[in-house]
N, C-alpha and C positions, 0 to 999 in steps of 0.2 A: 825527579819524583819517584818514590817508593813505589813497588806494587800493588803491596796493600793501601798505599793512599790510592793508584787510581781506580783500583777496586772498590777504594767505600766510596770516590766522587762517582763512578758507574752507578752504583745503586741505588745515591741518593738521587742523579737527575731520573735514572726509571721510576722511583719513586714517586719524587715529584710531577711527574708525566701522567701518570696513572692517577693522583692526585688530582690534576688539572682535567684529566679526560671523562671526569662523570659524567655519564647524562642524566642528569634531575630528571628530566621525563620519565627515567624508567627506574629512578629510584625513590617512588612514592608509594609504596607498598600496593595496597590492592587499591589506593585513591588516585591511582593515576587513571586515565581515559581510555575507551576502546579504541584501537589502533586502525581504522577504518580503511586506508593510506595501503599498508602490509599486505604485498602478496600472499596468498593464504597455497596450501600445501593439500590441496582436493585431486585425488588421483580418478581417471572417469573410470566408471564402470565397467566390470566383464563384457564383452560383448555380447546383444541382445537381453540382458538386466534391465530392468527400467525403475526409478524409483517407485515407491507407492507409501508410505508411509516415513514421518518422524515422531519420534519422542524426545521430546526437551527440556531442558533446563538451563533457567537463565536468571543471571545475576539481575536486579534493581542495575536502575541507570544512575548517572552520577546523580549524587543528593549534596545537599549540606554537609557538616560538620557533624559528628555521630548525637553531642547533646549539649544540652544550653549550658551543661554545669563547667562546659569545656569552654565555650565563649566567655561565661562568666569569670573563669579563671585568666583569662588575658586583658577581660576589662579592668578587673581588679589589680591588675599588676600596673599595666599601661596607667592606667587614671592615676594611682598612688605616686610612679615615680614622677610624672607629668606635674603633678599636684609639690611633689619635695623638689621637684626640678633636678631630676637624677640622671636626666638622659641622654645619648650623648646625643650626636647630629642623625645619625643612622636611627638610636633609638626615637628617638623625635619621628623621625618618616615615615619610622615601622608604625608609631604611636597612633598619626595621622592616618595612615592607609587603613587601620587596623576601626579607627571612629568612624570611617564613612561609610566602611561596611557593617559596622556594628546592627544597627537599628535593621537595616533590610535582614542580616541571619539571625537575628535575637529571637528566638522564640520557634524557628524552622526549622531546628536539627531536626536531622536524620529525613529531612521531607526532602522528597525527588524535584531537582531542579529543573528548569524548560531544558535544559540541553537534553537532560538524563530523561526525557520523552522523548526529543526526537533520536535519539542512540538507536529506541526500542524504534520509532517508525523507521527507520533507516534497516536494523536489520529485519524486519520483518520484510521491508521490500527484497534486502538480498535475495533475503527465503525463496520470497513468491519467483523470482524471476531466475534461480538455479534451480528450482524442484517444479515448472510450472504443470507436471504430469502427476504430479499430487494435489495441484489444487484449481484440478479443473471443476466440472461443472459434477455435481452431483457429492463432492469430495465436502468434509467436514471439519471441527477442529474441538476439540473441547479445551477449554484452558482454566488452570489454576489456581491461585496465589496465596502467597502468606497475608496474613491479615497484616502486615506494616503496610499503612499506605503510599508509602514508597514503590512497592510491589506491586500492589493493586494499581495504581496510575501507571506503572510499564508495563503492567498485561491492558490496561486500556489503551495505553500510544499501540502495543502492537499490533490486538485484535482492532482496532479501528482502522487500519491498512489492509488487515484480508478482508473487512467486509465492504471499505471501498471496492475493492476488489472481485467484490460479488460471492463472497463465503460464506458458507453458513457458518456461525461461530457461538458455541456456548462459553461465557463466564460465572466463574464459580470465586466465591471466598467464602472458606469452611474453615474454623477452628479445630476443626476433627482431624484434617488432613494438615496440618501443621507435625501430627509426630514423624511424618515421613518429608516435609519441606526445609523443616529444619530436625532434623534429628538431635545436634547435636545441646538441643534445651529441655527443659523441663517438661517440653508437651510433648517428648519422648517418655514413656512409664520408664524406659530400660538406661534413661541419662540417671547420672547420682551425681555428677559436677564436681568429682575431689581430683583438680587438677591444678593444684595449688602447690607443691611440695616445692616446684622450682622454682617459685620465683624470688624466694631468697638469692639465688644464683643468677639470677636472671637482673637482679639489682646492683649484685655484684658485678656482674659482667658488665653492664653500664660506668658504674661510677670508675671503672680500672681502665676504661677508657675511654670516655668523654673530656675534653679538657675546658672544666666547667672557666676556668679567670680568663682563658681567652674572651669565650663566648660572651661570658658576660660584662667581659670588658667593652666589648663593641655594641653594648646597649643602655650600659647603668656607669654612669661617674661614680657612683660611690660605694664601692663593694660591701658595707654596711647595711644596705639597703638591702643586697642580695638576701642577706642571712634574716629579713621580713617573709622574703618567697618560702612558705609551707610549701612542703615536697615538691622540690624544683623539679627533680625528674621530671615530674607532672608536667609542670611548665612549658620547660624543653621540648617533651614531646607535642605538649599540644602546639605548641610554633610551629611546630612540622608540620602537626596534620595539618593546621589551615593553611599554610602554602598547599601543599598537597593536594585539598580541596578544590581551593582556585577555580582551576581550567574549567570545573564542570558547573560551575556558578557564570552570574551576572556580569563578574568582574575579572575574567580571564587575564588580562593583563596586567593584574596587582601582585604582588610575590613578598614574602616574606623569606625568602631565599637567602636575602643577602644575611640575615643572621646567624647561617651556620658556613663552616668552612665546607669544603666538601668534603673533608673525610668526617666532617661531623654531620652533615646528611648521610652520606654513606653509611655514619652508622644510625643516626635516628632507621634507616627503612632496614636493616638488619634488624635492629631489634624488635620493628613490628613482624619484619619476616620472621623471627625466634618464636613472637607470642601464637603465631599462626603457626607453627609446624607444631608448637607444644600442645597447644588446645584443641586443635582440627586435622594433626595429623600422627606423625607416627611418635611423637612425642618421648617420654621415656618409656620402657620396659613394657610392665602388664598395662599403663595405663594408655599407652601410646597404642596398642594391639586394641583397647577399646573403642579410644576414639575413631580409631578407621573403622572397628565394626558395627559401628553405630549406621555407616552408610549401605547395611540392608537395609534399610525403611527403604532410604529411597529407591534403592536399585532393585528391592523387591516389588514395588508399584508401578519401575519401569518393564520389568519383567511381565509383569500379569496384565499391564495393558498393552504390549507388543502381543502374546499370546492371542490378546481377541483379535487384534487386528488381521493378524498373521493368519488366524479362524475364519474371517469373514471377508478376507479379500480389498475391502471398500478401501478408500484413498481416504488419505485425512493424516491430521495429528494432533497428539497429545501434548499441550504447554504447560510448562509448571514455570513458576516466576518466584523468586528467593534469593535467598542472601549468599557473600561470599563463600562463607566457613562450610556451607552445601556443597557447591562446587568444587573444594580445596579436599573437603572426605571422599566423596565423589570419585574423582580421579586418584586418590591414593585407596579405594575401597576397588577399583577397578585396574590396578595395580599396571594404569599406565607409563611409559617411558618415560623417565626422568620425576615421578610421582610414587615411585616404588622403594625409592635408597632412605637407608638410615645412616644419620649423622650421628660418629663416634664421640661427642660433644656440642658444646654448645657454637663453640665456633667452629664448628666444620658444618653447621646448620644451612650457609647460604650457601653452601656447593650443593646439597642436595636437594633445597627445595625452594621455591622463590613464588611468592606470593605477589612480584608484580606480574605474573604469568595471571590473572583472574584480575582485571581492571574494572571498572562501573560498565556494564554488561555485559561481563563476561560470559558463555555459554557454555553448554556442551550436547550434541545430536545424536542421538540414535538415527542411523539412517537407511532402511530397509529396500530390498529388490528383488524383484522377482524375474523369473525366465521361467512360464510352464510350473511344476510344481519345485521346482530350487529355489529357497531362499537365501539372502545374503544377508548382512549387517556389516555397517560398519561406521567408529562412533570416533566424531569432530568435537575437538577444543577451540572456541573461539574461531570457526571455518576452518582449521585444517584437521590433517588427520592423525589420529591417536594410532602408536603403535601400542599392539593388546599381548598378553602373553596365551592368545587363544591362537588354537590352529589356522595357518590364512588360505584361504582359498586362492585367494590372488591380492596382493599386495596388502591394502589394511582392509580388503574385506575376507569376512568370514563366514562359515556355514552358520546359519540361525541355529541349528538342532545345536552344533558345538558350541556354538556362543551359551545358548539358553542352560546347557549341559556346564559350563565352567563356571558360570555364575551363580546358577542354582546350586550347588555345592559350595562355593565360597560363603553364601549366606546361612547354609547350612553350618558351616564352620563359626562363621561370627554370631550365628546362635548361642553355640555352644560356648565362646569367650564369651557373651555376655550375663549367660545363667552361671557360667562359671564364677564370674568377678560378683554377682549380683548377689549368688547364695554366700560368698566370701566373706561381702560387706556386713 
């Protein structure tokens, strides 16, 4: 045998290999589950530090499917070829698995499922029981939420744990406070939404590789049929989310998995990861520069109410309860490790940023300490810890004054990108 031939059979079985070694669990964009299971990466405290304060933010727990036009879109497909008798044996299963849950999600997109409650009482108990010198007796909590009641019901599963718990705890939902919850919508004045240029590219980049006759060979007998599916893309994609979905529903053990290969999962959650780095992070050019500096709202509210606290000593925290796309600006407005690189196109997107890193409760802590008059900070993704590009005192904690000092500047900066782009427009 030639060289070059054992050279290409080497690279086909690594291929192959790599092929076969997905793990679907972790390639369901931001709809896969919190990882509860995962050693978390909490370094303790300087010596004689003690906590006394959080500020947080946390993702809704697993929900539904994001909307009914999206169910409606699979019913529509499934019933028609069921109805012309187009489908093969797989498509059939998928058909049936896809009816019996039909009626129980029809009408509940985007509402928080029983799991995606208990996610929130589960880390709230985390909380209680590594911070328990925050939330002793006299110690407080005000909280949150966006007006989706998805949010609202996970800041109820969580604050209904600290007040078993014997807490004082205020609940809030304010449409006021939505411009800093979600920044990157309309209830922000300084959002304009023109982040549309790519996805002519973004469509391209799909159909150049997706190999749609496989796919839908393994569902539809009659390829004729196929060319009935309006914007299959749609389609395709939506078959992912609801596997996707799954785990954090009723019917954890259902899967629409078997529809795609795995390099064709692999890429359905690449290109949710694309539409998330484009819309919510550092995107292209001047627009990609905007959408991160959209997240002074929020980092300016975490800012001003660390302040009082840091003023007034008392033990307690601040809960904010919200969506992914918060958390995704968030950590790239905070220009944490591996949340800071820009991708030189569109496929070099999943080296830099990966959006199943923010699963259904995803979080992030501000976590504060004192010793005497020092203060420290220092701020956790999902329980472990965020490397910052602030000065460290000691490991990922940092001087408050510094912290509040790098931040307050940055937002000062993303002021000034957004009167810039704003007066442009």
């Amino acid at each position: 045998m030639k060289l070059l031939d054992i050279i290409f059979l080497y690279l086909l079985s690594v291929s192959i290999l790599s092929a076969q070694s997905l793990d679907r669990e972790k390639a369901r964009s931001v709809y896969c589950q919190y990882d509860f299971q995962a050693e978390c990466a909490d370094t303790l405290a300087p010596k004689g530090f003690s906590p006394f304060y959080i500020s947080h933010y946390g993702r809704h727990g697993a929900r539904y499917i994001y909307n009914d036009r999206e169910y409606g879109l699979l019913y529509d497909v499934f019933s028609r070829a069921a109805e012309y008798d187009v489908l093969t044996p797989l498509g059939k299963e998928l058909h049936d698995r896809f009816m019996t849950v039909y009626p129980h999600f029809h009408g509940r997109a985007g509402e928080l499922t029983m799991y995606g409650q208990d996610q929130h009482r589960r880390l709230a108990g985390r909380m209680l029981e590594a911070f328990p010198e925050i939330f002793g007796k006299g110690s407080y909590v005000d909280a949150v939420s966006s007006t989706y009641s998805r949010c609202i019901m996970s800041m109820n599963a969580f604050c209904d744990v600290l007040r078993c718990n014997g807490i004082e705890v205020s609940e809030d939902v304010d449409g006021r406070k939505m411009c800093y919850l979600v920044p990157y919508t309309g209830h922000n004045p300084r959002f304009n939404g023109e982040d549309q240029s790519w996805r002519k590219e973004y469509g391209d980049y799909f159909d150049s590789r997706f190999d749609r006759k496989a796919f839908y060979a393994r569902l539809f007998t009659d390829s004729s049929f196929v060319e009935t599916i309006e914007e299959d893309m749609n389609f395709i994609m939506t078959l992912y989310y609801m596997d996707a979905h799954m785990a954090g529903t009723e019917y954890p053990e259902l899967s629409f998995a078997e529809a795609f290969s795995d390099t064709d999962y692999a890429l359905c959650n690449e290109m949710d990861n694309i539409k998330f780095y484009m819309r919510k992070g550092w995107g292209e050019g001047r627009q990609g520069s905007v959408n991160v500096a959209l997240g002074e709202a929020l980092m300016r509210d975490i800012l001003d109410k660390a302040e009082i606290a840091v003023a007034t000593g008392r033990t307690g925290a601040d809960l904010r309860f919200g969506h992914d796309g918060a958390v995704m600006t968030l950590l790239a407005f905070l220009r944490a490790e591996g949340w800071d690189n820009k991708a030189d196109d569109m496929s070099d997107i999943r080296n830099v940023w990966n959006s199943c890193e923010v699963p259904m409760a995803s979080n992030i802590r501000f976590i504060f300490f004192r010793k005497g008059d020092t203060v420290l900070v220092k701020v956790q993704h999902n329980e472990n810890d965020l490397k910052l590009p602030v000065a460290s005192y000691e490991g990922p904690y940092c001087l408050w004054e510094d912290f509040k000092t790098f931040y307050r500047n940055l937002i000062k900066e993303s002021d000034s990108i957004l009167d810039s782009y704003s007066s442009a427009a």
